[in-house]
N, C-alpha and C positions, 0 to 999 in steps of 0.2 A: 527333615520330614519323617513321619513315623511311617511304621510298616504300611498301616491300612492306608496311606497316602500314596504309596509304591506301586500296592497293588492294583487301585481305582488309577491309576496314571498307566500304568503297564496295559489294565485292560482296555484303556479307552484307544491307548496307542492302535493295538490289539484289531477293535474295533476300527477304527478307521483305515487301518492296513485291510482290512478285508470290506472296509465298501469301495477301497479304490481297487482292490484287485478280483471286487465282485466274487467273492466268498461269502457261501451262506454258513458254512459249517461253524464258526466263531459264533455267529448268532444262534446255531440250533445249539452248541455246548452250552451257552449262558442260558439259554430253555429248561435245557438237563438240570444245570445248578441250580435255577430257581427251582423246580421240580421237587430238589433232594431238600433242599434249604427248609421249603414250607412244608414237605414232608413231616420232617423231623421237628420241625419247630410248632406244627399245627396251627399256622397259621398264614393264608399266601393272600394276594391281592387281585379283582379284577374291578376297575372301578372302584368298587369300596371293601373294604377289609372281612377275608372271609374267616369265620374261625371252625377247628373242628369240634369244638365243644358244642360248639352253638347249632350249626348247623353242617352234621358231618356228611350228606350226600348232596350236596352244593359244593363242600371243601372236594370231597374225592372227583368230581366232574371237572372241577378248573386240575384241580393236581395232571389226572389223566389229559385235559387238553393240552397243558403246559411242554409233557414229558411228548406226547404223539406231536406238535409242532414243532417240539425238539427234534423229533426224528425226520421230519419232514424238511426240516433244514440241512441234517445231517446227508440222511441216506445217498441223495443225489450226487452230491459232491464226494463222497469218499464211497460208498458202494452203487454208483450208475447201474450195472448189469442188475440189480436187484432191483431197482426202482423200475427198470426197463420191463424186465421180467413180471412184476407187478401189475404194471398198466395191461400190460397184453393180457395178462389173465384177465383182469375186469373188464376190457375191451371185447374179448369172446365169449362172454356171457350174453347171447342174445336170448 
């Protein structure tokens, strides 16, 4: 098997370790990575292929959704008191 066969094996293992043990954090780091990925490469996916050339304040809206559901997966599971912290402030905003 080559490398990139290892890795897409690894991560899927990866994946499925963390739907049985109900872990979002794997899911919001692969968020992060498409994030960086299409960042740097200018070019990411929703539906259909968006490019920055073409249309770069569509590209920067998915990019920022990408990385903020990144962290929306992340934050809970590895810093709770900030998530916790979070919600009360928005919640005392009457």
């Amino acid at each position: 098997m080559s490398g990139l066969e290892w890795r897409v094996i690894a991560l899927l293992v990866l994946l499925y370790v963390a739907l049985y043990m109900n872990w979002s954090w794997p899911w919001g780091l692969l968020f992060v990575y498409w994030t960086v990925t299409s960042a740097l490469s200018g070019e990411t996916a929703l539906v259909e292929t968006v490019r920055r050339a073409e249309h770069p304040k569509l590209f920067w809206i998915v990019i920022v959704t990408w990385f903020l559901a990144g962290l929306s997966l992340i934050l809970p599971d590895v810093a709770p008191s900030v998530v916790n912290s979070f919600y009360a402030m928005i919640w005392r905003l009457d």
